[in-house]
C-alpha positions as CSV (number, residue, x, y, z in Angstrom):
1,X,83.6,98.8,106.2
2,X,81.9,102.4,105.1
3,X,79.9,103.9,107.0
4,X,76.4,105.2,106.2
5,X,76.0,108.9,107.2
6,X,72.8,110.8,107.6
7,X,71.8,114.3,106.8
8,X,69.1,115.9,107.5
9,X,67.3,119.6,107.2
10,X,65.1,120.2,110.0
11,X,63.8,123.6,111.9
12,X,64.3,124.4,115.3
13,X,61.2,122.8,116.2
14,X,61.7,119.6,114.5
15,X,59.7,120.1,111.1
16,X,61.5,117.7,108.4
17,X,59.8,119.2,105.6
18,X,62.2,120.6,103.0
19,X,59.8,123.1,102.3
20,X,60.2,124.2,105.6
21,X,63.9,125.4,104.9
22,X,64.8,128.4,102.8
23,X,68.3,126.7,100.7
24,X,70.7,129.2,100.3
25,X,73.9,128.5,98.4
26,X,76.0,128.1,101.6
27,X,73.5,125.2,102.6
28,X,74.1,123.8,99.0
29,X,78.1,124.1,99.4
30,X,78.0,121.8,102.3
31,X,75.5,119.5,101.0
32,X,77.5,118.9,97.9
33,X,80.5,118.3,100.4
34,X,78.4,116.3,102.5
35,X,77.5,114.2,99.0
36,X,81.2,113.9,97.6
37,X,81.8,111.7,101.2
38,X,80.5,109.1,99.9
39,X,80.4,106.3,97.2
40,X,76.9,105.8,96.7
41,X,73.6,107.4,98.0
42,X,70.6,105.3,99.4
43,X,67.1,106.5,99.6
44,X,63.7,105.5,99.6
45,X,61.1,105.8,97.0
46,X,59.6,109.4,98.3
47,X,62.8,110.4,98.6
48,X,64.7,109.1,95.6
49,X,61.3,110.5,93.3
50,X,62.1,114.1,95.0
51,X,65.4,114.0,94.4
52,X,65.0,112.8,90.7
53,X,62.7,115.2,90.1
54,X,64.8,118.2,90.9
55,X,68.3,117.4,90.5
56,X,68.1,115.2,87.4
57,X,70.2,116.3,84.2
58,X,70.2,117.8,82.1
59,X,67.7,120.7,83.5
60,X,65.8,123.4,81.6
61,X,67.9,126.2,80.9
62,X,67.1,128.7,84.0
63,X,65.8,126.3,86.1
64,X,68.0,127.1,89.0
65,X,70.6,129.4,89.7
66,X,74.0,129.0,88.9
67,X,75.2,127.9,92.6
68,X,73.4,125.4,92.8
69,X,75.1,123.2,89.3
70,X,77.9,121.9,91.7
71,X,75.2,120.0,94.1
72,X,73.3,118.9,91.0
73,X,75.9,117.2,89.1
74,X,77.2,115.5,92.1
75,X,73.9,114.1,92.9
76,X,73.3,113.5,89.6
77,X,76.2,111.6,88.9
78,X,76.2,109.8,92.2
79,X,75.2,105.7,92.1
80,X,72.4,105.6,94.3
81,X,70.4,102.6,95.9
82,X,66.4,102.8,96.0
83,X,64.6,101.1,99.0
84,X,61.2,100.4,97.4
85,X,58.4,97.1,97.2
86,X,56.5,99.2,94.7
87,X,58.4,100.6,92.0
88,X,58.8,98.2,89.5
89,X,62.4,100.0,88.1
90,X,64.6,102.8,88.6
91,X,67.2,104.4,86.4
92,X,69.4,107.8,86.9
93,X,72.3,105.5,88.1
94,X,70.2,103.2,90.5
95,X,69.1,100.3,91.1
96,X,66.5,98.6,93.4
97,X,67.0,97.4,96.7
98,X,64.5,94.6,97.9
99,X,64.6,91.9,100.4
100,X,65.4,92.1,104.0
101,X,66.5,95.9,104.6
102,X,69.0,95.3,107.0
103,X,70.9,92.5,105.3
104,X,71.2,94.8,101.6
105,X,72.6,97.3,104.3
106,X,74.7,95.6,105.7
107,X,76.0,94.6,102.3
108,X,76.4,98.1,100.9
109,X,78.3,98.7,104.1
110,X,80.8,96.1,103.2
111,X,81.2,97.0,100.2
112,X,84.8,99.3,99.6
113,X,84.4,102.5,99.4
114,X,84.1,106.2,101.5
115,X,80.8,105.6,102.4
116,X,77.0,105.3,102.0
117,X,74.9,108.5,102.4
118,X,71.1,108.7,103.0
119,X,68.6,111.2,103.2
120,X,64.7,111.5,104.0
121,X,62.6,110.2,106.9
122,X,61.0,107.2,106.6
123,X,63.7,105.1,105.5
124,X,66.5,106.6,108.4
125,X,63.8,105.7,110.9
126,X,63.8,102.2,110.4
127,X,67.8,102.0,109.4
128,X,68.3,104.3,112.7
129,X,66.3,101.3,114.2
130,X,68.1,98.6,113.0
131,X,71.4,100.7,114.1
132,X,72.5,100.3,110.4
133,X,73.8,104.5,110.8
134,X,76.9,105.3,111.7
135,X,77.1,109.2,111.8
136,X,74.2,111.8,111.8
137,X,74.2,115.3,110.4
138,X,71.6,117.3,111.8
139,X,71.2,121.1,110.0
140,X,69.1,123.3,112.3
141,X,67.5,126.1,110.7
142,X,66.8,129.3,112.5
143,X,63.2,129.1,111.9
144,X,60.0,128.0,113.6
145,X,57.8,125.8,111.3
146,X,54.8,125.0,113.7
147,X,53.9,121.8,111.1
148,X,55.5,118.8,109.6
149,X,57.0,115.8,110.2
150,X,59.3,114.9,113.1
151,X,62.5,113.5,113.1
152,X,62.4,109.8,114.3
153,X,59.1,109.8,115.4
154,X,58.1,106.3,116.8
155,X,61.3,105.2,117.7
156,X,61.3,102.6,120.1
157,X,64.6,103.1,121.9
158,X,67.0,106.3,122.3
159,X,70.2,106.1,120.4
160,X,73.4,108.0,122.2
161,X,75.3,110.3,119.9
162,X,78.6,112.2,120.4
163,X,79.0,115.3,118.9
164,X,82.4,115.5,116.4
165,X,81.8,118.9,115.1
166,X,79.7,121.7,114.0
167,X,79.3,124.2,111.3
168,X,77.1,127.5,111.2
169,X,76.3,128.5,108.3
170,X,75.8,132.2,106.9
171,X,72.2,131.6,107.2
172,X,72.1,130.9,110.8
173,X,71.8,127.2,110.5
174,X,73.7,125.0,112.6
175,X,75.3,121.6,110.7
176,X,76.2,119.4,113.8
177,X,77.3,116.2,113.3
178,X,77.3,113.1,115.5
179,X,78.7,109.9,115.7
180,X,77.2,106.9,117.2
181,X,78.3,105.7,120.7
182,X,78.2,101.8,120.7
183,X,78.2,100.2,124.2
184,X,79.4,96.6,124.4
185,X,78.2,94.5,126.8
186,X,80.3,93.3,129.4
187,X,80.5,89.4,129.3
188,X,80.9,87.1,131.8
189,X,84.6,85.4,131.5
């Protein structure tokens, strides 16, 4: 089975917003790393929209710097799975996920493969949830927002991690990444 990995930007405070972040092209090397894990990429609509608007190609000529080409045509290229009830079609290698979320997770898991990578908020909530996510990349920035989103806001039960490594960037920014400690019950004989 892959696992689904999650990575996420967020300040020291907890702001989610990727405005929040200043990208650098260290932060871009390890995203594009991060991204080559996996066989296929899994967002939801917000996220997937963002993501096509900005790293879709071919892009205007001086649209971004050079450095960040790598990350782009990985993402680009990547197959990716859209969570959405209200887009009536995708394209840019996707297709639509409907139905019960955790079931078409679950079969994306199963499928063979390196893995499943997801980004964004809302939908990582509810997959996080549904204990669908196997490892968790966390990227703190050294930087105080004082807005935005939080990261798994409403939750209704914590979820114990163990860290498996770390990263610090040039920038400052931590990349820690955690794997999912799963208790089993003890049963009666």
């Amino acid at each position: 089975m892959r696992p689904l990995r999650y990575s996420i930007n967020v300040t020291l405070d907890g702001c989610c917003d990727h405005r929040a972040i200043i990208p650098d092209e260290d932060l871009h090397h390890h995203a594009t790393e991060f991204l080559a894990q996996a066989d296929a990429l899994l967002f939801g609509r917000v996220t997937y929209e963002l993501m096509e608007a900005g790293w879709r190609h071919p892009a205007p000529p001086g649209a971004r710097p050079a450095w960040m080409e790598p990350f782009a045509q990985t993402i680009d290229r990547a197959k990716k799975y859209v969570v959405s009830s209200t887009l009536p079609r995708v394209d840019w290698n996707a297709e639509l996920v409907r139905g019960d979320l955790a079931t078409a997770v679950r079969q994306l898991k199963e499928m063979p493969g390196r893995g499943v990578a997801v980004g964004g908020v809302t939908l990582p909530r509810a997959l996080a949830e549904l204990g669908l996510i196997d490892e968790y990349e966390i990227i703190v920035h050294p930087r105080i927002a004082g807005h935005g989103p939080k990261l798994f806001a409403g939750l209704s039960k914590p979820i114990d991690l163990k860290l498996v490594s770390q990263l610090e960037l040039r920038s400052g920014a931590v990349a820690m990444r955690y794997e999912v400690l799963r208790f089993v019950e003890a049963q009666d004989p």
